[in-house]
C-alpha positions as CSV (number, residue, x, y, z in Angstrom):
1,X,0.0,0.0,0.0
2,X,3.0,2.5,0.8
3,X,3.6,2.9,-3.2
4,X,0.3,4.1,-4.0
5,X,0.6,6.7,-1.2
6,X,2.3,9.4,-3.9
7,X,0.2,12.3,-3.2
8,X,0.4,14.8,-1.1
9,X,-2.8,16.9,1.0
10,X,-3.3,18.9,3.8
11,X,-6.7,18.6,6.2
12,X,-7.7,21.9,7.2
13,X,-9.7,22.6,10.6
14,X,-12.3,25.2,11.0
15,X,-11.4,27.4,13.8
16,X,-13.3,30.3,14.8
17,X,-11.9,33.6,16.5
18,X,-13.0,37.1,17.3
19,X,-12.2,40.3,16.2
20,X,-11.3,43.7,18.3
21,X,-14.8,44.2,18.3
22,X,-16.0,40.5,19.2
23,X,-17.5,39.6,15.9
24,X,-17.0,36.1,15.4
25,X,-14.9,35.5,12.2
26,X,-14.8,31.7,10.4
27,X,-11.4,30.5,9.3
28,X,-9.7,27.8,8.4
29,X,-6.0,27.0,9.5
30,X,-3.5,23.8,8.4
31,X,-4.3,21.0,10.7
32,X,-2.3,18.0,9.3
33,X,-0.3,17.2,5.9
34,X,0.1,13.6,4.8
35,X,0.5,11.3,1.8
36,X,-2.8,9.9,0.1
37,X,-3.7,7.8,-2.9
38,X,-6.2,9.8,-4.7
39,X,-9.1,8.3,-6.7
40,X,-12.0,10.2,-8.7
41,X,-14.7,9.6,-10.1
42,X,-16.4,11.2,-13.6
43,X,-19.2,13.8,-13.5
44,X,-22.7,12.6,-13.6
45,X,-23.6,12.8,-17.0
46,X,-26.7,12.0,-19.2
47,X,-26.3,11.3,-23.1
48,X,-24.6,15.0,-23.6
49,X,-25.9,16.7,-21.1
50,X,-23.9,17.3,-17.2
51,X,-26.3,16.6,-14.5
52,X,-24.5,17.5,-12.0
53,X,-20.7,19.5,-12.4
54,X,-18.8,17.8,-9.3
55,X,-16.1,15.6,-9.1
56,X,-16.2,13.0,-6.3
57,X,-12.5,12.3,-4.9
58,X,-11.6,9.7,-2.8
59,X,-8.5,10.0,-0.6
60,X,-7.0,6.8,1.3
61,X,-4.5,7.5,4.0
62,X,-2.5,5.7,6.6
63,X,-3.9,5.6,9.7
64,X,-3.1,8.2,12.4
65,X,-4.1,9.2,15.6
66,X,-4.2,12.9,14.2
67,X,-6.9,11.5,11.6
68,X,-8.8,9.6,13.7
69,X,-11.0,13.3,14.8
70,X,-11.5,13.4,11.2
71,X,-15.3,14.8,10.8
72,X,-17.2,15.9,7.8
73,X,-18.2,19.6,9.6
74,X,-14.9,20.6,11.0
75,X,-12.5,19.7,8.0
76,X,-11.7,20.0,4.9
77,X,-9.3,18.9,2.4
78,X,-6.5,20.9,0.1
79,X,-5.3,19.5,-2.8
80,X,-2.7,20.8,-5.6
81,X,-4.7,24.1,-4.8
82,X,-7.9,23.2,-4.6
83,X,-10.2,22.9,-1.7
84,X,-12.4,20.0,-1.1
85,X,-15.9,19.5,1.8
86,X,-15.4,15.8,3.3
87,X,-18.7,14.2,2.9
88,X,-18.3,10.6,5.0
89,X,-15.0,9.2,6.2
90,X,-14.6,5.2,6.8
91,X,-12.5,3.9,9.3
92,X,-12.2,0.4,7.0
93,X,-13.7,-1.8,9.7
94,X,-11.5,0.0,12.5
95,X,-8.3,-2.2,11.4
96,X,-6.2,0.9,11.8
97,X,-4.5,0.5,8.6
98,X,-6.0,2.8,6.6
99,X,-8.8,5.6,6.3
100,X,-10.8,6.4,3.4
101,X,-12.1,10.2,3.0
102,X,-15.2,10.9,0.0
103,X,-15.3,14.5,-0.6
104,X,-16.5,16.9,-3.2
105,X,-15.6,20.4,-4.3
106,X,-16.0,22.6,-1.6
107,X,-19.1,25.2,-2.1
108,X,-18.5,27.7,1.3
């Protein structure tokens, strides 16, 4: 499994501060970097016509105890650039090996 690991992402965390004035500001800082295998998947698409214009990506990681807080509502996912919204994560049976993360673009 280590040679399929050959790309690279970080997992961002949703932290919220306060201003000087004590408005509450939404931000997102660097929470963990790692190697991944990446898989995607094709738009949905009907004869000629795009249903619907996302691209589901599946990342598979080593296991981690930095991971294992992984939640679909207080992370996200950069790659090369781009940021992605974790939908589900699977745990693969709890065998500690690996972690599986389904996301899509990210739509703040």
């Amino acid at each position: 499994m280590i040679d399929r690991l050959n790309e690279k992402i970080t997992f961002q965390k949703n932290a919220i501060s306060s201003d000087e004035f004590g408005n509450r500001i939404q931000d997102w800082e660097d929470y963990f970097t790692c190697w991944c295998y990446v898989d995607t998947r094709p738009k949905n698409e009907s004869g000629d016509v795009v249903i619907k214009d996302e691209r589901s990506i599946t990342f598979e990681v080593r296991f981690c105890s930095a991971l294992q807080a992984i939640t679909s509502t207080e992370y996200r996912v950069k790659f090369h650039d781009e940021l992605y919204g974790i939908e589900s994560v699977d745990m693969m049976n709890w065998s500690r090996k690996s972690i599986k993360i389904l996301c899509g673009r990210w739509r703040p």
